[in-house]
C-alpha positions in Angstrom: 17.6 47.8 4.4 19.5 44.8 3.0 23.0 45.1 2.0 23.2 45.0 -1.8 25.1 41.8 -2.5 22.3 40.0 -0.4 19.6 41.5 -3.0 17.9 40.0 -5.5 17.6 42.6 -8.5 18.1 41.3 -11.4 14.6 40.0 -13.8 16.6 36.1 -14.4 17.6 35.9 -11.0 13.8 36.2 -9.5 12.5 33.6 -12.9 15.0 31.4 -11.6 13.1 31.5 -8.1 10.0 31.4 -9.0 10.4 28.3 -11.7 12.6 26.2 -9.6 11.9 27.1 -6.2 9.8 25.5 -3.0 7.0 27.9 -2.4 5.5 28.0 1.2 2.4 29.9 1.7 0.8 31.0 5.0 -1.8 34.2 5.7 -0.7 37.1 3.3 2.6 36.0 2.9 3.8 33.8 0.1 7.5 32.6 0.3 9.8 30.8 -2.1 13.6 29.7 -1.5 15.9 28.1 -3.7 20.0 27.2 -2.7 22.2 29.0 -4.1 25.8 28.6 -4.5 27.0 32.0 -2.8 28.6 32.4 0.8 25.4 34.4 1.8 21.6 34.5 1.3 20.0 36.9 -0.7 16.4 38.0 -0.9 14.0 39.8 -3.1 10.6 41.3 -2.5 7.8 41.6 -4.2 4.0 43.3 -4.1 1.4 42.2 -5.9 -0.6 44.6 -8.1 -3.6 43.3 -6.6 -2.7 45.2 -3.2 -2.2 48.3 -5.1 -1.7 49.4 -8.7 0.5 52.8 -7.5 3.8 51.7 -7.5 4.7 54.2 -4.6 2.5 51.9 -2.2 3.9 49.1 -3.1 7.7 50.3 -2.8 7.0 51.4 0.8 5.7 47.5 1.4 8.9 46.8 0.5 
């Protein structure tokens, strides 16, 4: 599990990443980065609905 200063969490933080970042897409996964101006990297995760509706699937993805 990632520490929680190197989390994504917040609902502006992931619209920032998603507008402004590179995406780079391969097989299943799709990934997007975008610098920051912190000390350390920090990530987020996310499931599409697509792969499941329940929301308990998709958290164990995670």
């Amino acid at each position: 599990m990632l520490n929680k200063r190197n989390r994504l969490k917040k609902k502006k933080d992931f619209d920032k990443v998603f507008k402004q970042g590179q995406g780079f897409k391969q097989d299943f996964l799709y990934l997007k980065i975008r610098k920051n101006n912190l000390k350390s990297s920090r990530f987020g995760f996310v499931v599409s609905k697509k792969f499941s509706k329940k929301a308990v699937i998709r958290n164990k993805i995670k």
